[in-house]
C-alpha positions as CSV (number, residue, x, y, z in Angstrom):
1,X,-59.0,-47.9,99.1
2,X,-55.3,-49.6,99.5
3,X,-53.3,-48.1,101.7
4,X,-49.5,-48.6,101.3
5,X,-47.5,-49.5,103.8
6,X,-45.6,-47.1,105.4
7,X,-42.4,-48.8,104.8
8,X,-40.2,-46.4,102.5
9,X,-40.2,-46.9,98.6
10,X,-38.0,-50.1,98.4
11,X,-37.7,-49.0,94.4
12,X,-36.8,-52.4,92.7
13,X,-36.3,-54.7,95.6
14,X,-40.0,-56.7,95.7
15,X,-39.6,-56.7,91.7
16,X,-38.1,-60.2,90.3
17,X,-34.7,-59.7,89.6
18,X,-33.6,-59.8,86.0
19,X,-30.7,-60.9,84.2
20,X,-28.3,-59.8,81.9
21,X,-29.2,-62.6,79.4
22,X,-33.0,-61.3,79.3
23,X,-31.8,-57.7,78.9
24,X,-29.6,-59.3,76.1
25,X,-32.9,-60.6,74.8
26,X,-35.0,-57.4,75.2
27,X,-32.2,-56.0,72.6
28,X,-32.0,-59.0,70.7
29,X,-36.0,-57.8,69.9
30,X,-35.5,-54.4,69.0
31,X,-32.6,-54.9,66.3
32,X,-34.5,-58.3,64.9
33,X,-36.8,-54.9,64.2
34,X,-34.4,-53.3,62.1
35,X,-33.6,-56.1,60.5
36,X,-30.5,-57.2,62.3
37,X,-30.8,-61.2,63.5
38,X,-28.6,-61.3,66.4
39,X,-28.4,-62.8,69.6
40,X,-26.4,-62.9,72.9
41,X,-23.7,-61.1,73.2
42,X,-23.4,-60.0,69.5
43,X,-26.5,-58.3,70.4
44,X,-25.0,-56.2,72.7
45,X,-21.6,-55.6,70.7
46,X,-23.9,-54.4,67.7
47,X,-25.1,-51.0,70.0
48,X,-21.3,-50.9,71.3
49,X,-19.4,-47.6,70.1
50,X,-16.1,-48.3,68.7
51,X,-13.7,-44.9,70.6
52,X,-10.1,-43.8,69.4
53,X,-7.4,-45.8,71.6
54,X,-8.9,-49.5,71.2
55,X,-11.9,-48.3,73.4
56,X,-15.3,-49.9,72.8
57,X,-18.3,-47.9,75.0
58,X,-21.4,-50.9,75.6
59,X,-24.9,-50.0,75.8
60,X,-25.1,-51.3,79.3
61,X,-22.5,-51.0,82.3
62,X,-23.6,-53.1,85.4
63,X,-21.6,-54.0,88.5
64,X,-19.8,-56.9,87.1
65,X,-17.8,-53.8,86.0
66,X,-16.9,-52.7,88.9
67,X,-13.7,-50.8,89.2
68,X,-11.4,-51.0,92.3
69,X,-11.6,-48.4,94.9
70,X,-10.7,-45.0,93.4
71,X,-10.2,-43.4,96.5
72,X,-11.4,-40.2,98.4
73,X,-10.8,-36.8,96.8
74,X,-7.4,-35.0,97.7
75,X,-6.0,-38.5,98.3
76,X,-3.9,-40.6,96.5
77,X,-4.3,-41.4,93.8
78,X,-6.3,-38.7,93.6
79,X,-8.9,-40.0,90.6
80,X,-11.7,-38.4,92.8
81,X,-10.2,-34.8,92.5
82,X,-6.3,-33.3,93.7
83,X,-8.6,-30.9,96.2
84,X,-11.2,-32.6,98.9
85,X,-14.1,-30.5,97.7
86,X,-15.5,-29.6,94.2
87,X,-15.7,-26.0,92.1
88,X,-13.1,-24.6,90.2
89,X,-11.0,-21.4,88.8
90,X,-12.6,-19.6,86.2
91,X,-9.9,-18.5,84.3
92,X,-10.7,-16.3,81.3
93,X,-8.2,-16.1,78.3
94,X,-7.3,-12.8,76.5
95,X,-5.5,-12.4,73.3
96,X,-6.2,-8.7,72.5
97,X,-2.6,-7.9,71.2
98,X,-3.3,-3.6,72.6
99,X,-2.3,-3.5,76.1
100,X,-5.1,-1.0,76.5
101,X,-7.7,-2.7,74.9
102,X,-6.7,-6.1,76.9
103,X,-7.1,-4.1,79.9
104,X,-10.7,-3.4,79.5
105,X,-11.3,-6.6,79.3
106,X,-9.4,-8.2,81.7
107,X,-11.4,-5.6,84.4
108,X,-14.4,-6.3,82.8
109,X,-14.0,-10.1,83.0
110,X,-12.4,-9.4,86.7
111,X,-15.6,-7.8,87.7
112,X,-18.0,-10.2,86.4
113,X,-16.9,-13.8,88.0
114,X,-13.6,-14.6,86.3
115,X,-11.6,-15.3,89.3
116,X,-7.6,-15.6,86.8
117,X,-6.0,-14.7,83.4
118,X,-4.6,-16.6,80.7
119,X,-2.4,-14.1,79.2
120,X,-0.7,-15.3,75.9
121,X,2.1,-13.3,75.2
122,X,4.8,-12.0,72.4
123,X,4.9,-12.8,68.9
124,X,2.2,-11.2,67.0
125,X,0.3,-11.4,70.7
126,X,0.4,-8.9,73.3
127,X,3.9,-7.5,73.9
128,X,5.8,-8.2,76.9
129,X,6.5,-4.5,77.2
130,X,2.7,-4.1,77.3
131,X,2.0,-6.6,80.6
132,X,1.9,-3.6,83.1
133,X,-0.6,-1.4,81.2
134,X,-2.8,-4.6,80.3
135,X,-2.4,-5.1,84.1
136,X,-3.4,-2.3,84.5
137,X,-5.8,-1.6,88.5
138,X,-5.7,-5.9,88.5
139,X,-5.5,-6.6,92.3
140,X,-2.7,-9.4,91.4
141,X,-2.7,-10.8,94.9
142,X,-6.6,-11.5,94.3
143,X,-6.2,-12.2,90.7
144,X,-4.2,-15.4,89.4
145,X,-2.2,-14.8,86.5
146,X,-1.2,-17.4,83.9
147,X,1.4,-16.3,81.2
148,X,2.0,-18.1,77.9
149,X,4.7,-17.1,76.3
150,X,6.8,-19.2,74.3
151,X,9.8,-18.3,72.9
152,X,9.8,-15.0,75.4
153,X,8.6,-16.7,78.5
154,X,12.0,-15.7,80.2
155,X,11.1,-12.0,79.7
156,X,7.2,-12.6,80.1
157,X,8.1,-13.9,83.7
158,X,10.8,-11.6,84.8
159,X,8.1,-8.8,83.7
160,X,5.6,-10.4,85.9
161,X,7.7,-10.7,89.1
162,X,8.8,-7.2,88.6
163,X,5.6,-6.2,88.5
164,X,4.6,-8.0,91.6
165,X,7.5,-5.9,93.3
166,X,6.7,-3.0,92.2
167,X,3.1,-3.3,93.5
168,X,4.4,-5.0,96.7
169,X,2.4,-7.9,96.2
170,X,3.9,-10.6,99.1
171,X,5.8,-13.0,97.3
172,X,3.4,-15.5,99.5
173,X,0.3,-14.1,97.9
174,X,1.4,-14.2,94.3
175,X,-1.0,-17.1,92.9
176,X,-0.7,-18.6,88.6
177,X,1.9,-19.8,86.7
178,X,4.7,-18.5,84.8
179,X,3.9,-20.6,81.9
180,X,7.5,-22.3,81.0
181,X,7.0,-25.3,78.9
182,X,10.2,-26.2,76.6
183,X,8.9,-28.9,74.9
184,X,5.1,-27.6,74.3
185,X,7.1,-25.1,72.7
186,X,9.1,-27.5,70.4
187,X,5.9,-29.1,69.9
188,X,4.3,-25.9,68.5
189,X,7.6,-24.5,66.6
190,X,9.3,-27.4,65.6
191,X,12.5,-25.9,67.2
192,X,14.4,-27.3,69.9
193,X,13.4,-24.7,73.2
194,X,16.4,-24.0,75.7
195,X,15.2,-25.3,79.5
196,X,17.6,-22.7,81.1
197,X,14.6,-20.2,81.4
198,X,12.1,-22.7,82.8
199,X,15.3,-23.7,85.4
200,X,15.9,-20.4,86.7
201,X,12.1,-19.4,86.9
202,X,11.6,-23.0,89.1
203,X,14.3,-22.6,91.4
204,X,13.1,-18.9,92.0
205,X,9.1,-19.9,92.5
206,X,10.7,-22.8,94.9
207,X,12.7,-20.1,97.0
208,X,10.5,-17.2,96.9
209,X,7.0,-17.5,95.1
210,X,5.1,-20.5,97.0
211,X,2.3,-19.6,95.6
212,X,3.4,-20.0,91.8
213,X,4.0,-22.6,89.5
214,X,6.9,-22.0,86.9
215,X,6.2,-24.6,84.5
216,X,2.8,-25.4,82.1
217,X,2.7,-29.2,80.8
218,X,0.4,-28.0,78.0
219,X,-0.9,-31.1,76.0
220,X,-2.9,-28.6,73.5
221,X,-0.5,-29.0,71.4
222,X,-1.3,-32.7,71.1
223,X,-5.1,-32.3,71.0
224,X,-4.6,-30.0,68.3
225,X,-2.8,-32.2,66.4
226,X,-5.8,-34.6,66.3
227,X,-4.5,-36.9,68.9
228,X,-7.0,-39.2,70.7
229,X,-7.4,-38.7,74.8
230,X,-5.3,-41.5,75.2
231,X,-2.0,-40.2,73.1
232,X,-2.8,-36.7,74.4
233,X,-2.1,-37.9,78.4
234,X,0.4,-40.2,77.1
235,X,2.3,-37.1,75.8
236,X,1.5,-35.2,78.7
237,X,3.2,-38.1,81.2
238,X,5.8,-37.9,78.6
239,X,6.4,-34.4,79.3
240,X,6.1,-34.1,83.0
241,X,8.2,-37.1,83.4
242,X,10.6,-34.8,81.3
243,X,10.4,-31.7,83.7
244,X,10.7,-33.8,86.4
245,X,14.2,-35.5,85.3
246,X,15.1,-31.8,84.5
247,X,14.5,-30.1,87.5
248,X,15.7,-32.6,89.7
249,X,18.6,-33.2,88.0
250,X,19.2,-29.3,88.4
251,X,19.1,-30.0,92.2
252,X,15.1,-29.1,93.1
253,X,13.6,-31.6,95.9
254,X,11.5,-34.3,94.2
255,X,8.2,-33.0,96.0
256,X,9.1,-29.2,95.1
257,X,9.8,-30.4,91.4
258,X,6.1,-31.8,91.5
259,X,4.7,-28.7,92.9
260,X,6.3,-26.7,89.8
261,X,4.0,-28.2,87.3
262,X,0.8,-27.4,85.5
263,X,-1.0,-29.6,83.2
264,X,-3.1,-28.5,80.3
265,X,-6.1,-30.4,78.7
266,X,-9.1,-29.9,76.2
267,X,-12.5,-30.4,77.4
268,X,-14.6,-32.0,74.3
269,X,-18.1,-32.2,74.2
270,X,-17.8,-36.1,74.6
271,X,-19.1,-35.5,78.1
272,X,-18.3,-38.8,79.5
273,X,-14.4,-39.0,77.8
274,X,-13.9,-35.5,79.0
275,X,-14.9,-36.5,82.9
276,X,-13.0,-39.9,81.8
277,X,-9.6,-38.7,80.9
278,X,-9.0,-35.9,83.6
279,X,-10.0,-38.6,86.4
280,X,-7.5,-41.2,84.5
281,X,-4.9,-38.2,84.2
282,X,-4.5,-37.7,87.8
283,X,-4.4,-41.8,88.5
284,X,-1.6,-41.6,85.6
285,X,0.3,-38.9,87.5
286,X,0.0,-39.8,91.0
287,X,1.1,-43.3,89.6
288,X,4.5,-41.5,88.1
289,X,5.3,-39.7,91.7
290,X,4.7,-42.9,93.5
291,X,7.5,-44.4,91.2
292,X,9.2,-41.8,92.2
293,X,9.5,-42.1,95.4
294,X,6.0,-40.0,96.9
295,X,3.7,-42.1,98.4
296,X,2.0,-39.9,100.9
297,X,1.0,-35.8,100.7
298,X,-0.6,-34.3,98.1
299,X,2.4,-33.5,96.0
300,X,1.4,-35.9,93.9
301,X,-1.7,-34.3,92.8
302,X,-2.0,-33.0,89.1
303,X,-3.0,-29.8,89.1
304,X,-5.4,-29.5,86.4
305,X,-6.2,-26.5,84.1
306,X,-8.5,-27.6,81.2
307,X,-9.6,-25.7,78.1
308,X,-12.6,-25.8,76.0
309,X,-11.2,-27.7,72.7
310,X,-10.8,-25.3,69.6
311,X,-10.2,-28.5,67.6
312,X,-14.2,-28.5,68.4
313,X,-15.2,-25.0,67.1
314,X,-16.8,-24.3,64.2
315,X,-16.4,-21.3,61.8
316,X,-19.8,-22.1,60.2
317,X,-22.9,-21.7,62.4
318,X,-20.2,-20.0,65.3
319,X,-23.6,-19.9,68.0
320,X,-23.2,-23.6,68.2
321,X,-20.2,-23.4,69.7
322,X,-21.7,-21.8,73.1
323,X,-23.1,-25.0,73.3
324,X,-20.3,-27.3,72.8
325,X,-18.4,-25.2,75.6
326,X,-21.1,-25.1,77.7
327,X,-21.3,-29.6,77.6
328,X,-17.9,-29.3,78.0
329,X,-17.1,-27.3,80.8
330,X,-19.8,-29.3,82.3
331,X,-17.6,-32.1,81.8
332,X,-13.8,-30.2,82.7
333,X,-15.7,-29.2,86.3
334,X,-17.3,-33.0,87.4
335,X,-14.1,-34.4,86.1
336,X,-12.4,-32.3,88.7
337,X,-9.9,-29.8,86.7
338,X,-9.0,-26.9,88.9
339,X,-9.3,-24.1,86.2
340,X,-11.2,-23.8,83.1
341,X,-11.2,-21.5,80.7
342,X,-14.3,-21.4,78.3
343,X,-13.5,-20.2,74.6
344,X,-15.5,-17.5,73.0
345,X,-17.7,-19.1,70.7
346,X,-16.3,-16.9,68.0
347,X,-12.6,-17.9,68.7
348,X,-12.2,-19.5,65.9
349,X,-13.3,-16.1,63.6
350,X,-10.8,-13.8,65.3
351,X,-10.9,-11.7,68.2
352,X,-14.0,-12.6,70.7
353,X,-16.1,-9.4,71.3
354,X,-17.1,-8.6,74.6
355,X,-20.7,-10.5,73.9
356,X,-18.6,-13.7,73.6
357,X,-16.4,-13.5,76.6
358,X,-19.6,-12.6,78.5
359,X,-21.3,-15.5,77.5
360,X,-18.3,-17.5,78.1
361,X,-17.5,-16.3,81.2
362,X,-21.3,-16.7,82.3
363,X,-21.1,-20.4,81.1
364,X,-19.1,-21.6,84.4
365,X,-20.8,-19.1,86.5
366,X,-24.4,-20.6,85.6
367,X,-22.5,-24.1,86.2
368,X,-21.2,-23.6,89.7
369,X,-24.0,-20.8,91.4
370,X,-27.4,-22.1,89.7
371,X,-26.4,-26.3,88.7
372,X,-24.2,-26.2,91.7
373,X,-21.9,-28.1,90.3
374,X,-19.0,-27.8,92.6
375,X,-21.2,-29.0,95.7
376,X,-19.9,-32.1,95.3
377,X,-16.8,-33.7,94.7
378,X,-16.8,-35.8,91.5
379,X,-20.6,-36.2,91.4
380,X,-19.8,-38.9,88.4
381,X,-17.3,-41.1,90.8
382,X,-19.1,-44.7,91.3
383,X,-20.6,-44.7,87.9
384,X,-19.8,-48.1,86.6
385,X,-19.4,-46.6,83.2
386,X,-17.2,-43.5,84.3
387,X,-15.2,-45.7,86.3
388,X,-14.6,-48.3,83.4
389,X,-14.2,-45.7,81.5
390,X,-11.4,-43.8,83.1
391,X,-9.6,-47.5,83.8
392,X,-9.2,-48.3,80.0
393,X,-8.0,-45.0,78.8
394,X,-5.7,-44.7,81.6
395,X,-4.0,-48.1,80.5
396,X,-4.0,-47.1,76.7
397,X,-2.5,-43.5,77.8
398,X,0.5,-45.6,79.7
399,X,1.1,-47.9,76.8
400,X,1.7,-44.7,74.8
401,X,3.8,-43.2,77.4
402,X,6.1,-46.2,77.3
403,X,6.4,-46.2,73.5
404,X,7.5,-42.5,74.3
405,X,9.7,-43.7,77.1
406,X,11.0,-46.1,75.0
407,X,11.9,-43.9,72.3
408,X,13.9,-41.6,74.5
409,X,11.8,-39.4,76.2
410,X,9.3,-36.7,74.7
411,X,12.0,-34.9,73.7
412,X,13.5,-37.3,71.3
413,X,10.2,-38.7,70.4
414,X,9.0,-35.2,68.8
415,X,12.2,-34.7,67.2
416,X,12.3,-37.9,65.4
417,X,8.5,-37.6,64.2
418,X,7.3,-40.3,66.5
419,X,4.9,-37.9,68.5
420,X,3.5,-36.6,65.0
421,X,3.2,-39.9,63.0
422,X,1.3,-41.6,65.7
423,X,-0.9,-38.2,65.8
424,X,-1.0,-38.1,62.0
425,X,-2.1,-41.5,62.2
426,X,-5.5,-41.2,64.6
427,X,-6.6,-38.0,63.2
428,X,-6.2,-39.7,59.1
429,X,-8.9,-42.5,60.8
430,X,-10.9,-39.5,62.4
431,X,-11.5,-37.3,59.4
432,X,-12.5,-40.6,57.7
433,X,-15.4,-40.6,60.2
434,X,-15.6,-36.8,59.3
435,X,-15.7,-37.4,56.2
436,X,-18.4,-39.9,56.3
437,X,-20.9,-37.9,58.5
438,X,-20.4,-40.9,60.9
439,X,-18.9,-38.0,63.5
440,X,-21.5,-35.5,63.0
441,X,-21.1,-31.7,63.2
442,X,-24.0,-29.8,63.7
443,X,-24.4,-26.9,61.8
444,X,-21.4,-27.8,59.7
445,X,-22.2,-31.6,58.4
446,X,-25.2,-31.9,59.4
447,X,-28.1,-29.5,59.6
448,X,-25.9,-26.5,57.9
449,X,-27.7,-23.0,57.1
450,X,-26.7,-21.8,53.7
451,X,-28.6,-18.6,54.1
452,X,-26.2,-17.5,57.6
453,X,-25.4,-14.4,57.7
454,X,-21.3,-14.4,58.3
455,X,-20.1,-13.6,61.9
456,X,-17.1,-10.8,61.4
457,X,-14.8,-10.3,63.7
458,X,-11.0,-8.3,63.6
459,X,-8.3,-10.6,63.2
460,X,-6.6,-12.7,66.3
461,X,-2.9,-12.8,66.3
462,X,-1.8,-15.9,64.4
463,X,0.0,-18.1,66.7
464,X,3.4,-20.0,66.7
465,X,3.7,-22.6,63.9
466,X,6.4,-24.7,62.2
467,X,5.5,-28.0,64.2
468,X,2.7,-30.1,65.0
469,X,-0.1,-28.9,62.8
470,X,-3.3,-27.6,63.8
471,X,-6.9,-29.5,62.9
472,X,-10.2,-28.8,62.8
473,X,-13.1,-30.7,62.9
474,X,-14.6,-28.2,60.2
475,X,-11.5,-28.2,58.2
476,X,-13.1,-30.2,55.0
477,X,-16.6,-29.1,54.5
478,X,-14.9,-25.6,55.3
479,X,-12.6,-25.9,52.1
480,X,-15.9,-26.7,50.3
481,X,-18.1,-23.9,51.9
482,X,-15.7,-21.3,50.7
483,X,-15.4,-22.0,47.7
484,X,-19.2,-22.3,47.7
485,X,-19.1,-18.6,48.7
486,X,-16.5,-17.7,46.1
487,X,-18.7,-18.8,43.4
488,X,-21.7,-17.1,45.1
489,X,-19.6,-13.7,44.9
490,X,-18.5,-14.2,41.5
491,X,-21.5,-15.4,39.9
492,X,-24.6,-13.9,42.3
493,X,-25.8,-17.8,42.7
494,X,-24.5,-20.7,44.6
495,X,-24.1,-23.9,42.5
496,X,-27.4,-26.1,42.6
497,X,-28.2,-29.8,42.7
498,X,-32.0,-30.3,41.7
499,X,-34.1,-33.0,44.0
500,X,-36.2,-35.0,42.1
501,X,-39.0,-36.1,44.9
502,X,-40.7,-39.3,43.7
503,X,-44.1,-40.6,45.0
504,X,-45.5,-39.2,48.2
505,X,-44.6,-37.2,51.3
506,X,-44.0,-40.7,53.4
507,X,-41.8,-42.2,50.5
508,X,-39.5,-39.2,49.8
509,X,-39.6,-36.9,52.8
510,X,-36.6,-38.6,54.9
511,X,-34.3,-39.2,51.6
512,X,-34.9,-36.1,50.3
513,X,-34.2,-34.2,54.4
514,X,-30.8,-36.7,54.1
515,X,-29.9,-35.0,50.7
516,X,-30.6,-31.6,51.0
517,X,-28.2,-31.9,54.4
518,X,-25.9,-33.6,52.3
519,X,-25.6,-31.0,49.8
520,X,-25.7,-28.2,51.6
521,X,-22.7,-29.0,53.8
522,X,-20.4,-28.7,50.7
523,X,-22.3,-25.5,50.2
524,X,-24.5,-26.7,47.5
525,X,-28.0,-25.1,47.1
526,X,-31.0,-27.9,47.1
527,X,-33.7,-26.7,44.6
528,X,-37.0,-28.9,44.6
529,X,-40.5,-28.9,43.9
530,X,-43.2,-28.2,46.5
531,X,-44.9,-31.8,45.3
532,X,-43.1,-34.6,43.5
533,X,-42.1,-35.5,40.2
534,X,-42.9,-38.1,37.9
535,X,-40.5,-38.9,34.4
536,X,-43.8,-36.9,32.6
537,X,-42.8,-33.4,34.9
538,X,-39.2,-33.9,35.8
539,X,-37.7,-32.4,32.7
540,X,-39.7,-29.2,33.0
541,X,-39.0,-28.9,36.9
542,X,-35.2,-29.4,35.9
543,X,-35.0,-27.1,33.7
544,X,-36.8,-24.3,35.7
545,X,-34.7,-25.0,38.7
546,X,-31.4,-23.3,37.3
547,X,-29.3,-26.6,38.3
548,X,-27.3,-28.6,36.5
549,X,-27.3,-31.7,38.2
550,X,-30.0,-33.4,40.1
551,X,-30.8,-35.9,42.9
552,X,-33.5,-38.8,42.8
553,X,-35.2,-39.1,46.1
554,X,-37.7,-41.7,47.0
555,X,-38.3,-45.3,48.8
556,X,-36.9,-48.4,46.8
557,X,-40.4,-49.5,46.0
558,X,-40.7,-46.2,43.5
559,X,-37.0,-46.1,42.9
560,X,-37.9,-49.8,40.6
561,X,-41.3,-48.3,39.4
562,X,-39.5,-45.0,38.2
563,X,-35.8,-44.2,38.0
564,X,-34.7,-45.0,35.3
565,X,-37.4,-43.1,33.6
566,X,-36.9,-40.3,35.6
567,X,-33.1,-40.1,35.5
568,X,-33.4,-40.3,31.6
569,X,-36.0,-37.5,31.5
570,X,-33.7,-35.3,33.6
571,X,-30.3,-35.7,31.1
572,X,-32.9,-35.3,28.3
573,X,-33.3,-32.0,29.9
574,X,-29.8,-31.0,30.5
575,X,-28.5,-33.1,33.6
576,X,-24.8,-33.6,33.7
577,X,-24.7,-36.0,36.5
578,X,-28.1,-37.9,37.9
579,X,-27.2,-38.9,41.9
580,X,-29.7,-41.4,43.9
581,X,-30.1,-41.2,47.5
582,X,-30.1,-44.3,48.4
583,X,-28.4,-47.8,47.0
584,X,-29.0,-49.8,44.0
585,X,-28.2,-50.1,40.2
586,X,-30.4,-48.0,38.3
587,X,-30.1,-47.5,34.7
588,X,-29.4,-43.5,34.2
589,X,-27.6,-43.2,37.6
590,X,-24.3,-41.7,37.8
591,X,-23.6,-42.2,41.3
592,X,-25.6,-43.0,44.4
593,X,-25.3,-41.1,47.7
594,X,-25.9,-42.9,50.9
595,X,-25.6,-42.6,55.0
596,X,-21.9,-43.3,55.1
597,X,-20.9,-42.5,52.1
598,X,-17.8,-40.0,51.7
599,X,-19.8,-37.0,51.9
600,X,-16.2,-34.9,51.8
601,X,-15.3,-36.7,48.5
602,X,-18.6,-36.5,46.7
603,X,-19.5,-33.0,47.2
604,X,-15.7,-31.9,46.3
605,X,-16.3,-34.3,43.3
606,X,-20.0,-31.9,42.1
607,X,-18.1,-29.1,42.5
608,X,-15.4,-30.0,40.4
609,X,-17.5,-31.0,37.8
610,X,-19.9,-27.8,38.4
611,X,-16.4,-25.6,37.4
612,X,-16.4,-24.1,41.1
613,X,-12.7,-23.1,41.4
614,X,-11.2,-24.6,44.6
């Protein structure tokens, strides 16, 4: 018997040490496999990711990518977290327009781990008159409150502080944020917001509130828009830069002007860009407060709230949703934000009943007491990836800050459409991608469930409009679901394509799986046979299917053999339009449907030609 020494595991040390140029040639193997004769580099660059911003993500990171030092947590410039230890604020939002009604839940989310409130306010929302009821036994100098309230943040705020008198909460132990942000609300509206409430409200945190914040640098607005990461912080820096001139100019010491904002981000379930771009947000800030003149403290520090991205949610499949929140406040809590607030996974259908808030609520507390999460102090700092990473978009967010600067300042940039074309611009290229199935949606694009029974929920107060717009990732194969439904209701069937299997299991099976996914995200129903056809059967299995156009699905080897037989047999037997998975020119064939073809344009195209109404 051997006996190892007792020496430790040395791991990879007494292994020969490779190269990069024989891991280039490893790859170089498995895509000769595919069919893709590469070498070197262009090896590598062919399993590269092409990101929004100019941003390319490799296969491989090594240490030759080394970033410079980021730093310690709670030090400048703060990429390794504003706070020296991990964890976060779980900060629950409630848009229950009945002051009663919001007050059950804000209790019941109070008593089961939500530790601050997101209160959106006026409008169609909760009234401001109703803040005291919906406040209602809330301990508010335990409980953080965060008010959002556009156009009525000056009332919002003045009811809040009242409040905070009236229950003689210590002006010291009043904690959250009053929630003025001028331009967020020009971004929203479209209007031009006056600053005078956001003046008064920071001179009186400065002189009597240490505790609060009076200003929210909310780059939602941006995000759900359809901007990348990297025009989303740029707008951000835009906007704090703003607030900063504003309140200094107004007479507010530079540190206390710092100490007066907020910032507001999504949290995507692109793990690694989420962590990314909250890291790079706090570089990007601490970089603007050095500029200006704070070099040491930790005034500097971006105080981070980040929010589970709607632009993310689906309306289709709504259960998915719990676990895109769930990936991304994974990512909002390594990348170091101080709050997070998990969205209901039926946010995007209305009013979130109490299951959803408990399961979104429960998502953070799973995070931080059973993944300990916030044991360490971003656990994904040193990652040569994370770390490249957080570099690049943190130089493409300052290039678009400066074409922002340039232009006069967020202000002038959102009134003169420069902020919205540039937005327009990246999410046009994004629902291309969409579009395409080449950014797949589960449960919407890919993998949807015709036979879903509809998640209902009472409506949600529609929010502010008249400025940026607001995206979905859904927003297309939506359009083509409903009227999919509409047809369904009016006619007691949805639209069918017919699948026409050719050959075998092995030749048809992953063709036929791509089509029937295909089809059914634009809400139309596959119909096929439990064994394949050939041109002899194809008309009769037509026929009895109830369709009105049909699919070919099969390897190219059968697609030559039978076709064009096929397809002829099938408009002999009533076929409109014959469709091909796959490529080719094949007599009979319409139009051939393919990974990365325009899935959004096809399917509307069917439907069209299938008279469903739009």
């Amino acid at each position: 018997m051997t006996v190892l020494p007792d020496d430790g595991l040395p791991l990879a040390a007494e292994f020969p040490d490779a190269t990069h140029e024989e891991w280039q040639r490893l790859v170089e193997g498995v895509l000769r496999k595919s069919g893709k004769d590469v070498s070197g580099d262009a090896a590598e660059q062919a399993l590269s990711t092409a990101l929004d911003d100019g941003l390319t993500a490799r296969p491989l990171y090594t240490a030759r990518d080394a970033a410079p030092a980021a730093g310690y947590p709670g030090f400048a410039p703060f990429v390794r977290g504003g706070r020296p230890a991990g964890g976060w604020d779980v900060r629950q939002q409630h848009t229950v327009p009945d002051p009663a009604r919001a007050n059950d839940a804000v209790l019941a989310d109070l008593e089961n781990g939500v530790t601050s409130l997101w209160l959106p306010l006026g409008g169609e929302g909760l009234p401001v008159a109703g803040l005291e009821r919906a406040l209602a036994g809330v301990y508010l100098d335990l409980a953080p409150v965060v008010l959002d309230a556009g156009a009525e943040t000056g009332a919002a705020a003045r009811a809040l502080l009242a409040l905070y008198e009236a229950r003689e909460v210590a002006p010291a132990a009043a904690r959250g944020n009053l929630g003025a942000d001028p331009l967020g609300l020009t971004a929203r509206t479209g209007a031009a917001a006056d600053p005078a409430d956001a003046l008064e409200l920071a001179r009186r945190c400065h002189e009597q509130y240490p505790g609060l914040r009076a200003l929210t640098v909310d780059a939602l607005p941006y995000h759900e828009a359809g901007a990348s990461a990297g025009q989303e912080l740029g707008a951000s820096l835009a906007t704090g830069v703003g607030y900063l001139r504003l309140l200094t100019e107004a007479g507010l010491p530079l540190e206390a002007a710092l100490r007066q904002l907020e910032f507001r981000y999504a949290a995507t379930a692109d793990q690694f860009l989420t962590i990314a771009k909250l890291r790079a947000a706090r570089r990007l800030w601490a970089r603007v407060a050095e500029v200006c003149g704070v070099r040491t403290g930790d005034a500097g520090a971006q105080r981070q709230h980040a929010v589970t991205s709607p632009v993310m949610m689906t309306r289709r499949d709504p259960y998915v949703n719990m676990l895109r929140t769930t990936v991304a406040t994974l990512a909002a809590g390594v990348g170091g934000a101080d709050a997070v607030t998990v969205l209901p996974f039926d946010n995007e259908l209305g009013l979130p009943d109490p299951f959803a808030r408990r399961i979104a609520r429960n998502t953070s507390s799973i995070l931080l007491e059973e993944s300990h999460l916030g044991r360490v102090a971003d656990p994904a700092g040193g990652s040569w990836y994370v770390e490249s990473l957080t570099t690049e978009l943190a130089d493409a967010a300052w290039a678009f800050f400066q074409e922002l600067e340039a232009a006069g300042g967020q202000a002038a940039a959102l009134g003169s459409g420069l902020v919205g074309d540039r937005i327009a611009a990246t999410w046009q290229e994004r629902k291309k991608r969409l579009a395409k199935r080449r950014e797949p949606v589960t449960g919407v694009s890919e993998f949807p469930h015709l036979g879903e029974k509809p998640v209902v929920r009472a409506s949600a107060p529609r929010p502010a409009g008249g400025g940026l717009p607001r995206v979905r990732r859904d927003e297309d194969y939506e359009a083509l679901r409903a009227r999919s439904d509409a047809h369904l209701a009016a006619t007691g069937a949805r639209p069918r394509v017919f699948l026409a299997a050719l050959g075998p299991a092995a030749a048809h099976t992953a063709r036929a799986t791509f089509a029937a996914n295909l089809f059914q995200a634009g809400g139309i129903e596959p119909v096929h046979e439990p064994v394949s056809v050939d041109p002899a059967t194809a008309a009769a299995a037509f026929t009895a299917s109830g369709a009105t156009v049909a699919c070919l699905c099969s390897g190219d080897a059968l697609y030559e053999e039978q076709a064009a037989d096929v397809a002829a047999a099938l408009k002999a037997a009533g076929a409109e339009r014959v469709y091909l998975a796959g490529r080719g020119g094949y007599e009979g064939v319409d139009e051939y449907v393919f990974a990365g073809c325009d899935a959004v344009a096809v399917l509307s195209s069917i439907l069209d030609r299938m008279g469903v109404a739009a």
